[in-house]
N, CA, C and O atoms as CSV, one atom per row, in Angstrom:
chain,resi,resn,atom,element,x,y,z
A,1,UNK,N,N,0.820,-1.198,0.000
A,1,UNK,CA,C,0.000,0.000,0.000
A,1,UNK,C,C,0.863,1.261,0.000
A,1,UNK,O,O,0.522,2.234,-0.672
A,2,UNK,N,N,2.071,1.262,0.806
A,2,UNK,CA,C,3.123,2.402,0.680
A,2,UNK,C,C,3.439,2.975,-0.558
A,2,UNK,O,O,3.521,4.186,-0.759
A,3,UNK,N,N,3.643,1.955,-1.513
A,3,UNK,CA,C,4.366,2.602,-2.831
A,3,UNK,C,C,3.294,3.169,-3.691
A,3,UNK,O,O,3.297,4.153,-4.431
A,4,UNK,N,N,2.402,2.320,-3.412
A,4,UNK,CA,C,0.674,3.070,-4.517
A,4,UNK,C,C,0.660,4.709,-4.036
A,4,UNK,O,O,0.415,5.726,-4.685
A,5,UNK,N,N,1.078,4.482,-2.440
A,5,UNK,CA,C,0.343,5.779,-1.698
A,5,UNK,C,C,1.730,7.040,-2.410
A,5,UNK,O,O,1.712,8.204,-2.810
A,6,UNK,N,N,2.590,6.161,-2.277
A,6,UNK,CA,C,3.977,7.381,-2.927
A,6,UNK,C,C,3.554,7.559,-4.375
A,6,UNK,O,O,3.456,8.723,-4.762
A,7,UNK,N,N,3.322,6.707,-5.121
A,7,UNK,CA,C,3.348,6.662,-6.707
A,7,UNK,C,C,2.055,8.148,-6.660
A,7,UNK,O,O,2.112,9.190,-7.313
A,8,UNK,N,N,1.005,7.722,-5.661
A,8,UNK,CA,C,-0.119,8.389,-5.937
A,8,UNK,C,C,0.148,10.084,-5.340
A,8,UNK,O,O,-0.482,11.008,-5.854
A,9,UNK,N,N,0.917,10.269,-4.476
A,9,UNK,CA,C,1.103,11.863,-4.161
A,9,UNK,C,C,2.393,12.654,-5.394
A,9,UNK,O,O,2.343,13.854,-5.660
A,10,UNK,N,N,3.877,11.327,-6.243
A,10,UNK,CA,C,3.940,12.208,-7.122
A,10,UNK,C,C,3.637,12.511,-8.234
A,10,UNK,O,O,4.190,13.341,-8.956
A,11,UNK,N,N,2.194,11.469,-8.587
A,11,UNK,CA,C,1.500,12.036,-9.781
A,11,UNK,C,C,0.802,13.538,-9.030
A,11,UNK,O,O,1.079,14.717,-9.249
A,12,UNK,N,N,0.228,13.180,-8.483
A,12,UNK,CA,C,-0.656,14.599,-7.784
A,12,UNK,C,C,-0.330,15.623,-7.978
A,12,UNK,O,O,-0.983,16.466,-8.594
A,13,UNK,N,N,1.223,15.832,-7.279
A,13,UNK,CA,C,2.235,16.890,-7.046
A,13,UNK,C,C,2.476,17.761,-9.311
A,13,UNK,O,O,2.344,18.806,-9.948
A,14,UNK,N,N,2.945,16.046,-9.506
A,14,UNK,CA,C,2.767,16.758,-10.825
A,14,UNK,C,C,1.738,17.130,-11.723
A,14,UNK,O,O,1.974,17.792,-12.734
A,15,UNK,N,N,0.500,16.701,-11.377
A,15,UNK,CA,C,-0.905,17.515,-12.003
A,15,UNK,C,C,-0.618,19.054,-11.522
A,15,UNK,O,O,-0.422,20.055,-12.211
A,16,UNK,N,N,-0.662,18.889,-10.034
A,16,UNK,CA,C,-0.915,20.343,-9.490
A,16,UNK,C,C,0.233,21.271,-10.943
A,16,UNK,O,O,-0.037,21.815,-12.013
A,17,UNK,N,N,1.697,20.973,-10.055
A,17,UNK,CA,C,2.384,21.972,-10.966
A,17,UNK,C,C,2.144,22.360,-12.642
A,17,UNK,O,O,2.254,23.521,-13.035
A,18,UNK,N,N,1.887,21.505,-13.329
A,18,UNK,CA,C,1.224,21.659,-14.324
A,18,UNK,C,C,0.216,22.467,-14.193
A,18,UNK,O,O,0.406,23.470,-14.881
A,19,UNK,N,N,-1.041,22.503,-13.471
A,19,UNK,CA,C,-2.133,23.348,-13.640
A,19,UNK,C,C,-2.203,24.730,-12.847
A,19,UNK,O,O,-3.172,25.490,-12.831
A,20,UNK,N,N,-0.614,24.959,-11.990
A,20,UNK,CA,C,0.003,26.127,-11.095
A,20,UNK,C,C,-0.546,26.972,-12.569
A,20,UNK,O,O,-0.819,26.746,-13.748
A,21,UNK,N,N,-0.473,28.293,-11.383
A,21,UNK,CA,C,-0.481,29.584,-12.131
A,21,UNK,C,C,0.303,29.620,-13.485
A,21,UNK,O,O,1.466,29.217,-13.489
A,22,UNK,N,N,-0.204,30.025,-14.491
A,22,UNK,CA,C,0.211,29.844,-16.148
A,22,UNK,C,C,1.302,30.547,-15.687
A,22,UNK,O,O,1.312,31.240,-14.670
A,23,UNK,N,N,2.577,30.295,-16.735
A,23,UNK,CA,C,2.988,30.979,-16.959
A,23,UNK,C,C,4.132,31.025,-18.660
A,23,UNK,O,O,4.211,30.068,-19.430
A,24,UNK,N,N,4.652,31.982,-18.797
A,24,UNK,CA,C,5.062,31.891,-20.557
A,24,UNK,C,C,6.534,32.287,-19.765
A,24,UNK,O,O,6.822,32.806,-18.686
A,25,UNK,N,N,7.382,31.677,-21.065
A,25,UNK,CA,C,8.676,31.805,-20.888
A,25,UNK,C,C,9.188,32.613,-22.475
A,25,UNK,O,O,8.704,32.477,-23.599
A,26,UNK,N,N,10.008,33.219,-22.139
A,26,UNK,CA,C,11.254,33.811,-23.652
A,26,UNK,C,C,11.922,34.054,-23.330
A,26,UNK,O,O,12.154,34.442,-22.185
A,27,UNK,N,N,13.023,33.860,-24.817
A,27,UNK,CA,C,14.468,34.338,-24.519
A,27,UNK,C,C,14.672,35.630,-25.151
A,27,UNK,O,O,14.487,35.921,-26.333
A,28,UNK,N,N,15.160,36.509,-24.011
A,28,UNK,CA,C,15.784,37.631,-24.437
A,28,UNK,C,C,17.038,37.657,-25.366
A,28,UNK,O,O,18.102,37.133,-25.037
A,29,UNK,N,N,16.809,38.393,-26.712
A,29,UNK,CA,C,18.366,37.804,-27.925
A,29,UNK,C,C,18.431,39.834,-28.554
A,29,UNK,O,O,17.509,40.164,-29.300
A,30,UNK,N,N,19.234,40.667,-28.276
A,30,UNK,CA,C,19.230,41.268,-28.561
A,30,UNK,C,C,19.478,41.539,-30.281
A,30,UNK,O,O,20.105,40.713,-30.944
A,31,UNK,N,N,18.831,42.954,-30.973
A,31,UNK,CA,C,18.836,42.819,-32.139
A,31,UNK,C,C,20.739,43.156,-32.878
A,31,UNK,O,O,21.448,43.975,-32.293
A,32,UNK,N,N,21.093,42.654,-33.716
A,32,UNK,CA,C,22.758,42.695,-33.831
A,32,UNK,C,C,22.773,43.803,-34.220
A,32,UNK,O,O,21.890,44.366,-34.867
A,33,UNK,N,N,24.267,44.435,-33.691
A,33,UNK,CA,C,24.649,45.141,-33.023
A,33,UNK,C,C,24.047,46.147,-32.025
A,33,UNK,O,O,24.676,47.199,-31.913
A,34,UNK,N,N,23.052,46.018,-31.362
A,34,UNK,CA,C,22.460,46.143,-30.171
A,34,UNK,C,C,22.790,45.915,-28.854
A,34,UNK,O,O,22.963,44.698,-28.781
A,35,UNK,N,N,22.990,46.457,-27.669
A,35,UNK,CA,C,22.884,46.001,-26.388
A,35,UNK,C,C,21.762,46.135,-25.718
A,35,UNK,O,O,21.677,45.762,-24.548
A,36,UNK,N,N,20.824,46.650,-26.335
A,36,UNK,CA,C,19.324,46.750,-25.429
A,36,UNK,C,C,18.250,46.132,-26.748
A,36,UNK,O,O,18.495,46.063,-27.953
A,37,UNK,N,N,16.966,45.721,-25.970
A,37,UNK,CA,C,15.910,45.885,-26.290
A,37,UNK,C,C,14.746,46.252,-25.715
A,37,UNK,O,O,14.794,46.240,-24.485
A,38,UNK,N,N,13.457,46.657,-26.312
A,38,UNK,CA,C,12.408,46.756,-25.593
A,38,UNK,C,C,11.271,44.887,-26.034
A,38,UNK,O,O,10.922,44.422,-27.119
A,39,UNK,N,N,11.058,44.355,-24.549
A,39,UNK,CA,C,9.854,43.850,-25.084
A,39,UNK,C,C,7.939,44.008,-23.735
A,39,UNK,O,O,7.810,44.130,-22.517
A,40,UNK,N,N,7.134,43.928,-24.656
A,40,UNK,CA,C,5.908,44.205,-24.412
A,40,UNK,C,C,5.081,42.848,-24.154
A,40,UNK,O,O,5.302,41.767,-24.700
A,41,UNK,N,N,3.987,43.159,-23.114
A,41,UNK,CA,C,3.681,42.084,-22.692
A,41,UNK,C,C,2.255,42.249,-21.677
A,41,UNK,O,O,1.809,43.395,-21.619
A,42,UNK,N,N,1.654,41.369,-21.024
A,42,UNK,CA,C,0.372,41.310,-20.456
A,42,UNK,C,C,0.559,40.245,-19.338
A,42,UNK,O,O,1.072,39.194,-19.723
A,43,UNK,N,N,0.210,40.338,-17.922
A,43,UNK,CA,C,-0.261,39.001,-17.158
A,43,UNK,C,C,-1.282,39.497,-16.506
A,43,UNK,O,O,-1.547,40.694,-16.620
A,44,UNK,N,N,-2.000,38.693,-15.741
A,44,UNK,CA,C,-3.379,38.553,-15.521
A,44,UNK,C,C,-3.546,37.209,-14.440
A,44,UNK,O,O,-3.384,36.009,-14.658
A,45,UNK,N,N,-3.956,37.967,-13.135
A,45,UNK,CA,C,-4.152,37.088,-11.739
A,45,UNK,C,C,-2.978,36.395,-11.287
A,45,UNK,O,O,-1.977,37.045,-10.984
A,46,UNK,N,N,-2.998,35.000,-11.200
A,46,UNK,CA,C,-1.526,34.648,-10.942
A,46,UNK,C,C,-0.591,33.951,-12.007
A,46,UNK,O,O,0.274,33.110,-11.761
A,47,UNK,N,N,-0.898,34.409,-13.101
A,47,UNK,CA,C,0.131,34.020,-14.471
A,47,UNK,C,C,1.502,34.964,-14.220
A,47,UNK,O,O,1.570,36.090,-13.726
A,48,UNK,N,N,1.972,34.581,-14.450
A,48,UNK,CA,C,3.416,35.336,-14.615
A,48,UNK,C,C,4.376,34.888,-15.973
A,48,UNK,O,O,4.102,33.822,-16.524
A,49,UNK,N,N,5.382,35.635,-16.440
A,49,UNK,CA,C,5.789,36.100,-17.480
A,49,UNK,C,C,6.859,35.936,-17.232
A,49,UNK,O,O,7.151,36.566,-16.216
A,50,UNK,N,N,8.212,35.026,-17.904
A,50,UNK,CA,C,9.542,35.358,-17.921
A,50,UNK,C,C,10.622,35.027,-19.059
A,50,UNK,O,O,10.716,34.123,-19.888
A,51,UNK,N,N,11.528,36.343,-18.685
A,51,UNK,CA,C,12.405,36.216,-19.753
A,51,UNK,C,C,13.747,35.925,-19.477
A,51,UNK,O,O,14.390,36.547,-18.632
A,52,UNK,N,N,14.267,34.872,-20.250
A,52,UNK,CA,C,16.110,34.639,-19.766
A,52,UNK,C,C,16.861,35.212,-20.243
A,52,UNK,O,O,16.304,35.545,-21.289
A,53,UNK,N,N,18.392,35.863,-20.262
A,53,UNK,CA,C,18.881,36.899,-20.924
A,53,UNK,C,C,20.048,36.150,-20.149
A,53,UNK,O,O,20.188,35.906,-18.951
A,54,UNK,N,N,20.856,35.865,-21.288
A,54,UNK,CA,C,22.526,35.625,-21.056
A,54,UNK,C,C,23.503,36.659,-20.780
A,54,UNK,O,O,23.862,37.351,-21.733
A,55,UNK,N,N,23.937,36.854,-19.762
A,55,UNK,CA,C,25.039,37.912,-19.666
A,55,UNK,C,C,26.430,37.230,-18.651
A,55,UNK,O,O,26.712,36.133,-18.169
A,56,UNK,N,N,26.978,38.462,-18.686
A,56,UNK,CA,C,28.399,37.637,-18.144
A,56,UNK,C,C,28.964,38.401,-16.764
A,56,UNK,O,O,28.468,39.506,-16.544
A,57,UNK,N,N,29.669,38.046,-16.095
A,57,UNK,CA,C,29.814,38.422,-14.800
A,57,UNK,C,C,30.739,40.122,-15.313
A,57,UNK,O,O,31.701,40.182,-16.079
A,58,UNK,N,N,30.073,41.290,-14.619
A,58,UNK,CA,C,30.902,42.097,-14.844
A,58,UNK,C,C,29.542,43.367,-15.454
A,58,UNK,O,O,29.171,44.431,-14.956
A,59,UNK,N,N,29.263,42.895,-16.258
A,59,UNK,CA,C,28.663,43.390,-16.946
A,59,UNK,C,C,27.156,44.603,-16.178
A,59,UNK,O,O,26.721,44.756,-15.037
A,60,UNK,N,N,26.802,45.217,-17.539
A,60,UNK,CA,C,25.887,46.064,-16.062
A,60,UNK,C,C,24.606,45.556,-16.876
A,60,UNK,O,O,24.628,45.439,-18.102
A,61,UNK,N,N,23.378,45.238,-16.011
A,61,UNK,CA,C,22.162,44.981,-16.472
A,61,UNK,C,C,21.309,46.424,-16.347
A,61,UNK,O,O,21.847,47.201,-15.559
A,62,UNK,N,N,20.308,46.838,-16.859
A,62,UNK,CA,C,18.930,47.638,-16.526
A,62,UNK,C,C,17.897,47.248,-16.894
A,62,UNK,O,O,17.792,46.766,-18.022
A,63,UNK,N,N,17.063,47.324,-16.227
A,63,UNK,CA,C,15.862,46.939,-16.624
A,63,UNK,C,C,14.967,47.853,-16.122
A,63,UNK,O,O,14.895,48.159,-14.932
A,64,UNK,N,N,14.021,48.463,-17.347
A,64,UNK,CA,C,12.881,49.760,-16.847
A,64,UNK,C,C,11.784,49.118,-17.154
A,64,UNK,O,O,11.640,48.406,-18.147
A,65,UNK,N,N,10.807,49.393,-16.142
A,65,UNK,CA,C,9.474,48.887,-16.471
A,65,UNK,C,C,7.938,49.608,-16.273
A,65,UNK,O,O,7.349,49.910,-15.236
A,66,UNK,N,N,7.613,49.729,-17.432
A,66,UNK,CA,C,6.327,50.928,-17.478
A,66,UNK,C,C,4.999,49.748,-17.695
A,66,UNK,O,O,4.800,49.098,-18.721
A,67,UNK,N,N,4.229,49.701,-16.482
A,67,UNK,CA,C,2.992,49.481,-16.628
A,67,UNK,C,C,1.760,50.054,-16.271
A,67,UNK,O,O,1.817,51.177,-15.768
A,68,UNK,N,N,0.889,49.641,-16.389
A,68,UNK,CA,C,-0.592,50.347,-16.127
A,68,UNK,C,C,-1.295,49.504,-15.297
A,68,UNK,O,O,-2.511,49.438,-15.119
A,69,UNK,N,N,-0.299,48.796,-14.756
A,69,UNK,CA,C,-0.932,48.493,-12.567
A,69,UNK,C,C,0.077,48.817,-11.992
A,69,UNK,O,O,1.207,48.457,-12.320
A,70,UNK,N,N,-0.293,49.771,-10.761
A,70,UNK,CA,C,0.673,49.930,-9.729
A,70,UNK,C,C,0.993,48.445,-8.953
A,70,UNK,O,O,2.018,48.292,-8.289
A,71,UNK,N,N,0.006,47.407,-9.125
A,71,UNK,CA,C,0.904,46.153,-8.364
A,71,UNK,C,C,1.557,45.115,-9.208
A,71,UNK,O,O,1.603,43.904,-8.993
A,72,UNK,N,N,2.044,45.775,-10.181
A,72,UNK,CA,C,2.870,45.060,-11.518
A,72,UNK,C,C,4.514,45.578,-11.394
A,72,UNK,O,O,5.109,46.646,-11.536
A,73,UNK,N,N,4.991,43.713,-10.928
A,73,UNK,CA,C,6.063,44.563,-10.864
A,73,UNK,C,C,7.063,43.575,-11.206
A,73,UNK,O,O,6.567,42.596,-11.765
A,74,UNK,N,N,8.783,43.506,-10.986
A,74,UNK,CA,C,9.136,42.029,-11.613
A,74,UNK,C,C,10.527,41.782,-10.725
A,74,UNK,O,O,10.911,42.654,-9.945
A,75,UNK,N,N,10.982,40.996,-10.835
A,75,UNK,CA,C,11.908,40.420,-9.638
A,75,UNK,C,C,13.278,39.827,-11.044
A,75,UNK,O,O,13.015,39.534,-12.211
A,76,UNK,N,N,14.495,39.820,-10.456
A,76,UNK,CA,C,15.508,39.258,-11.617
A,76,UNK,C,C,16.195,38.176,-10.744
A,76,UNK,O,O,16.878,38.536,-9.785
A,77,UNK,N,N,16.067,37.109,-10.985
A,77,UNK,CA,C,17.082,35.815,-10.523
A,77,UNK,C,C,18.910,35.711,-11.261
A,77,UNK,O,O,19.316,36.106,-12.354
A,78,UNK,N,N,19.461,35.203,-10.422
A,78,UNK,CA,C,20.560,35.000,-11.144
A,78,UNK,C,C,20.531,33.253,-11.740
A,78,UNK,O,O,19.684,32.363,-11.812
A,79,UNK,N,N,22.108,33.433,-12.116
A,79,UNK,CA,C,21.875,31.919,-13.139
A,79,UNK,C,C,21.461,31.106,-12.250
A,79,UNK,O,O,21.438,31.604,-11.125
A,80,UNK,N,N,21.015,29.699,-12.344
A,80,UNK,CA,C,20.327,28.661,-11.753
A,80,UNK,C,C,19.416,28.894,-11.108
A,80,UNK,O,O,19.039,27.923,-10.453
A,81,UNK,N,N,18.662,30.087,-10.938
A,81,UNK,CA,C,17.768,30.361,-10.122
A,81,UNK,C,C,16.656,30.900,-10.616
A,81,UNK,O,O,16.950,31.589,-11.593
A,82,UNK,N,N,15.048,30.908,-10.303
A,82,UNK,CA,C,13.825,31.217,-10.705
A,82,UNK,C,C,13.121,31.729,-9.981
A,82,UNK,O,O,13.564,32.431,-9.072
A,83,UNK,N,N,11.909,31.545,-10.156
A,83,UNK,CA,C,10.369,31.949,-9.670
A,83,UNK,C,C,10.643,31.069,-8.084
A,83,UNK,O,O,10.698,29.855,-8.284
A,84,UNK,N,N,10.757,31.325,-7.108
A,84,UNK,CA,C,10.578,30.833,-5.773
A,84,UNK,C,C,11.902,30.526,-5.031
A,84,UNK,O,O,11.959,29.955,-3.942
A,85,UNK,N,N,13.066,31.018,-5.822
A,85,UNK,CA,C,14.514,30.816,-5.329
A,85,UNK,C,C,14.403,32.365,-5.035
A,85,UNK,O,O,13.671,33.215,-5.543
A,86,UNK,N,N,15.342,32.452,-4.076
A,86,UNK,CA,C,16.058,34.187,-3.802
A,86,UNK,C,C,16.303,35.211,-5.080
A,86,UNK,O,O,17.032,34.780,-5.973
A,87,UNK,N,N,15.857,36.267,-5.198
A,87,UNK,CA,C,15.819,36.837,-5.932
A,87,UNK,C,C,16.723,38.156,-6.039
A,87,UNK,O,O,16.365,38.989,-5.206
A,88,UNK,N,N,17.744,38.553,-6.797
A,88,UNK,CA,C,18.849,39.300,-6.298
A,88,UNK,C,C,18.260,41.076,-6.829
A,88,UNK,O,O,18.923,42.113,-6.800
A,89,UNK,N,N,16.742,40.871,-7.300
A,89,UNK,CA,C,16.251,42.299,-7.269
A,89,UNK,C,C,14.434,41.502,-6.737
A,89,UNK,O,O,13.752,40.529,-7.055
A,90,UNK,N,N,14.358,42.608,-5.837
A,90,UNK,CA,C,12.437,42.495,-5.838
A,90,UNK,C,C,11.927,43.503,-6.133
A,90,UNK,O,O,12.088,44.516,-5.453
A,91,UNK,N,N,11.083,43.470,-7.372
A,91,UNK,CA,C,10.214,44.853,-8.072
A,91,UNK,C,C,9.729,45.380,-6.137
A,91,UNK,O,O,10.259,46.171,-5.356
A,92,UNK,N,N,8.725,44.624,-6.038
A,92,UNK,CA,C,7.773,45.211,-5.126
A,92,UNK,C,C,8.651,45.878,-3.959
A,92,UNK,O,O,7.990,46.641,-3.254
A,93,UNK,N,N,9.829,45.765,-3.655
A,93,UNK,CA,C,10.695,46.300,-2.410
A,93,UNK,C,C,11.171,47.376,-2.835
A,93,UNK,O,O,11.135,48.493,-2.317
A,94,UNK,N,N,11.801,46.904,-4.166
A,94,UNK,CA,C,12.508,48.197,-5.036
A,94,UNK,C,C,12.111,49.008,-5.828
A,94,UNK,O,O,12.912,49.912,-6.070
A,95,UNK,N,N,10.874,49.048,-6.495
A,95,UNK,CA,C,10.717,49.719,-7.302
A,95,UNK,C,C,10.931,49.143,-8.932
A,95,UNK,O,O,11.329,47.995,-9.127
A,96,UNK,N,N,10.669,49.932,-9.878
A,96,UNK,CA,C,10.610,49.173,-11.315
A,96,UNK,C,C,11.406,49.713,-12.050
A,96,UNK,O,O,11.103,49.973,-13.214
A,97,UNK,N,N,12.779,50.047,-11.458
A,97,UNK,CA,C,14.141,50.157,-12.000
A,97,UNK,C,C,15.158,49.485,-11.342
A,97,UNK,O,O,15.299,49.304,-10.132
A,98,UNK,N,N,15.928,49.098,-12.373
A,98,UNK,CA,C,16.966,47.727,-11.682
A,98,UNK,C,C,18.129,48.182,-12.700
A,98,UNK,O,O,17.932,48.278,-13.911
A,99,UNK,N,N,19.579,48.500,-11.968
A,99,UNK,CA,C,20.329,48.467,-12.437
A,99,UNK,C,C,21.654,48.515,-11.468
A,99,UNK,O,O,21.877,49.245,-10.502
A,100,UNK,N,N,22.617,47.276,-12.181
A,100,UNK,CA,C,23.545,46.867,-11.190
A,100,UNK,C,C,24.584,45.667,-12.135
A,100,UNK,O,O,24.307,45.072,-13.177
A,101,UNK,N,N,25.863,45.622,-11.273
A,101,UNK,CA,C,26.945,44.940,-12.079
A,101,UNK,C,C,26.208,43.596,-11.531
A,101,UNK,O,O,25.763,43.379,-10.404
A,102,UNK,N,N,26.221,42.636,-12.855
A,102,UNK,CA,C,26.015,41.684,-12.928
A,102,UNK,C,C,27.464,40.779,-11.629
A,102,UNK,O,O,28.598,41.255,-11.663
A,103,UNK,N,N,27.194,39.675,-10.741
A,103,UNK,CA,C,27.541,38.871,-10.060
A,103,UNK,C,C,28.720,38.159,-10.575
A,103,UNK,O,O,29.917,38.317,-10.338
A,104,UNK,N,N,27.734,36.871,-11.771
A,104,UNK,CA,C,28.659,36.349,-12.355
A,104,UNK,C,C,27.850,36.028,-13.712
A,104,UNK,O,O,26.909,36.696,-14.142
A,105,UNK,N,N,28.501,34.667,-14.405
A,105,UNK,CA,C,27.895,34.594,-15.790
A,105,UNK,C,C,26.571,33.912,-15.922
A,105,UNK,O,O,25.955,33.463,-14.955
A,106,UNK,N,N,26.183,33.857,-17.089
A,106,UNK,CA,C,25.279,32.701,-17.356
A,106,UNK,C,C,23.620,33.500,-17.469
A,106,UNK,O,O,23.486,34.711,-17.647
A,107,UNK,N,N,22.657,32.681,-17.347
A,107,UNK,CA,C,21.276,32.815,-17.812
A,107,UNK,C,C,20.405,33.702,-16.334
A,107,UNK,O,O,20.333,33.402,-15.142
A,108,UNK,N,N,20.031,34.498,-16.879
A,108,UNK,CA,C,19.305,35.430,-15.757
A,108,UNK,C,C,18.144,35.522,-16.091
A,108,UNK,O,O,17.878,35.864,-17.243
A,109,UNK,N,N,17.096,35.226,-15.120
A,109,UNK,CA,C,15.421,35.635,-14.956
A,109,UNK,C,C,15.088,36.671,-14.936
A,109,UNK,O,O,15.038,37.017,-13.756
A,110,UNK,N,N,14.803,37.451,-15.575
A,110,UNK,CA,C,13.338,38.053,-15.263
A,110,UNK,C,C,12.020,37.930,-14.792
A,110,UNK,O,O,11.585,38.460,-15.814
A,111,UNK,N,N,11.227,37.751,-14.291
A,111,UNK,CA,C,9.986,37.678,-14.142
A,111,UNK,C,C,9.032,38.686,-13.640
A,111,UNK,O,O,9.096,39.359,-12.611
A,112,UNK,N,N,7.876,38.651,-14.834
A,112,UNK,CA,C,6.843,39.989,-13.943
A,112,UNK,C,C,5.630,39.271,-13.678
A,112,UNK,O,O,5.240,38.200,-14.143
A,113,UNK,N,N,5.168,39.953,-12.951
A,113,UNK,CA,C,4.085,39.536,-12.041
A,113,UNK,C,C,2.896,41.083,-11.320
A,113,UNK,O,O,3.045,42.300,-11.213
A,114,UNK,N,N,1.833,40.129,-11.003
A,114,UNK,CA,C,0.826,41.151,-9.909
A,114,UNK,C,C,1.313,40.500,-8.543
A,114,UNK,O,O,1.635,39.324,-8.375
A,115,UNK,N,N,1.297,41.455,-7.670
A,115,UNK,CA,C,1.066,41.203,-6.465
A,115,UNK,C,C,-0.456,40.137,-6.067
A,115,UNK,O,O,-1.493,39.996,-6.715
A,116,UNK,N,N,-0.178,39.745,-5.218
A,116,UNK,CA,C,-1.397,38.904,-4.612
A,116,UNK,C,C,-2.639,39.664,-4.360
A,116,UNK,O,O,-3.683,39.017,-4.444
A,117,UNK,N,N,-2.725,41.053,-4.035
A,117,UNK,CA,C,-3.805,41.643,-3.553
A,117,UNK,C,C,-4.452,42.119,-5.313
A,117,UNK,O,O,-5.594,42.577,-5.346
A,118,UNK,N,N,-3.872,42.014,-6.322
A,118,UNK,CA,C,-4.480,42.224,-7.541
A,118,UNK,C,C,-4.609,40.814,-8.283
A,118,UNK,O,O,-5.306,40.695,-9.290
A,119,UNK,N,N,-3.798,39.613,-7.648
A,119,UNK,CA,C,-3.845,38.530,-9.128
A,119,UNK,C,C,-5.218,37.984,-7.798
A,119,UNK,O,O,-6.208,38.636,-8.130
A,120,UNK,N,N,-5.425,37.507,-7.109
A,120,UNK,CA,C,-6.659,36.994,-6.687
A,120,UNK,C,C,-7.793,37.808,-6.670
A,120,UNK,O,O,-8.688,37.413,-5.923
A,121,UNK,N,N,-8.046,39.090,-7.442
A,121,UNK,CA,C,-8.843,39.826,-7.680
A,121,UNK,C,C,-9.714,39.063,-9.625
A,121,UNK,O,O,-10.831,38.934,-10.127
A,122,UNK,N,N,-8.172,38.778,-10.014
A,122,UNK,CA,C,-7.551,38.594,-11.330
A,122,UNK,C,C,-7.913,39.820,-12.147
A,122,UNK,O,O,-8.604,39.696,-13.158
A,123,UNK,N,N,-7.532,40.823,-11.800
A,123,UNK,CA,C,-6.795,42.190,-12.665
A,123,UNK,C,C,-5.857,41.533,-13.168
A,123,UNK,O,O,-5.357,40.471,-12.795
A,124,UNK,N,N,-5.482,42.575,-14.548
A,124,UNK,CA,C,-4.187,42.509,-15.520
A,124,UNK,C,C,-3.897,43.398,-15.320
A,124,UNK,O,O,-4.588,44.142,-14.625
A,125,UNK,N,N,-2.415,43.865,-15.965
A,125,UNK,CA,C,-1.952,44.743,-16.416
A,125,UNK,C,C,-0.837,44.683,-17.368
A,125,UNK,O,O,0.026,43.814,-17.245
A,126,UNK,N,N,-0.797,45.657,-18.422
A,126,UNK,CA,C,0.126,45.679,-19.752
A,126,UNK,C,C,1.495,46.158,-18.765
A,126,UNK,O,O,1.556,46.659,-17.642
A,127,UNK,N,N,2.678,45.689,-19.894
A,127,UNK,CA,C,3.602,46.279,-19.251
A,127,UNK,C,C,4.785,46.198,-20.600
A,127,UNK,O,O,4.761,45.593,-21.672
A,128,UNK,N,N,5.768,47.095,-19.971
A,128,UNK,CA,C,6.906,47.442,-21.460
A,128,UNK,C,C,8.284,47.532,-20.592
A,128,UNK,O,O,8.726,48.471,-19.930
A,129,UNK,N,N,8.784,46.292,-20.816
A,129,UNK,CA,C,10.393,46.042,-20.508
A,129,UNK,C,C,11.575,46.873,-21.354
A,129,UNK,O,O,11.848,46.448,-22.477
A,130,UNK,N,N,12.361,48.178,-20.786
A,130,UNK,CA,C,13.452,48.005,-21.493
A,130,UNK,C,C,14.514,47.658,-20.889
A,130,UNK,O,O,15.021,48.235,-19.926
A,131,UNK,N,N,15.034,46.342,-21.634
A,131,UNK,CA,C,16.407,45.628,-21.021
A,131,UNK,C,C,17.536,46.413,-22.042
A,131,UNK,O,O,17.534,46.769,-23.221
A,132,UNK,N,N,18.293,46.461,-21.146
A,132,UNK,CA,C,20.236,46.599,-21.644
A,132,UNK,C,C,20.949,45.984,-21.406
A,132,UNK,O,O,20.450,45.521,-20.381
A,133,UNK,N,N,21.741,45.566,-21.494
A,133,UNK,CA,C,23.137,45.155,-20.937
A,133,UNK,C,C,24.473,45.625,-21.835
A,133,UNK,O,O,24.480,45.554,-23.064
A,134,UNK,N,N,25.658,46.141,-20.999
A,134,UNK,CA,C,26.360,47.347,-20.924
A,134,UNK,C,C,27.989,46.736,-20.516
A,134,UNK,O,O,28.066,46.409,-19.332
A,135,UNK,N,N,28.827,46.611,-21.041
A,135,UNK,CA,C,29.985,46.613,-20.799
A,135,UNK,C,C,30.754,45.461,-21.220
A,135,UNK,O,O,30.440,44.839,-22.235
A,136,UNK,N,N,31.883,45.094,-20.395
A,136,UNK,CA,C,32.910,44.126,-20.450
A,136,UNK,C,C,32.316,42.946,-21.445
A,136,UNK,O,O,32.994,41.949,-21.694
């Protein structure tokens, strides 16, 4: 009965995550010879939105973000890290400008999001990323 009962909580576990709050992924690829782009976008209740962007230790990131909810805001992970790991910027603490020497190398998160007091309402809001990255 043990192993049915294990087999049966990590199918479960993996329905749930599957049917977790939507969310869309992209890769940030700047246009050549470019170091910035702008991209545009929408989430709505608890969907969230993210983009990976390769950069290298040294380097300076920014990220500006203009939306039309004040509880729209977005958080940046470093490499190996995501949506529920430590986050080395928080929109909602900081504000919706982020700019700072990158740590070290490799694939960096973005993610935007509503706060809880607007995605369980399920309000949206539009929003317009401009990413850079700057140096070495």
């Amino acid at each position: 009965m043990k192993p049915l009962l294990l087999i049966s909580a990590v199918l479960l576990q993996l329905v749930l995550a599957c049917n977790a709050a939507g969310s869309k992924s992209h890769e940030i690829r700047f246009p050549p010879g470019s170091s910035s782009t702008q991209v545009s976008g929408s989430v709505k209740g608890y969907d969230f939105v993210t983009y990976q962007l390769r950069a290298q230790a040294g380097q300076q990131m920014r990220v500006v973000m203009d939306t039309s909810h004040s509880a729209s805001y977005f958080n940046i992970f470093p490499p190996g890290k995501g949506p529920g790991d430590a986050a080395i910027f928080i929109g909602s603490t900081s504000g919706n400008r982020f700019s700072q020497t990158l740590p070290a190398d490799g694939v960096y998160t973005i993610q935007v999001y509503l706060m809880r007091s607007a995605a369980r309402r399920e309000e949206s809001a539009r929003y317009t990323l401009d990413i850079a990255i700057t140096g070495p």
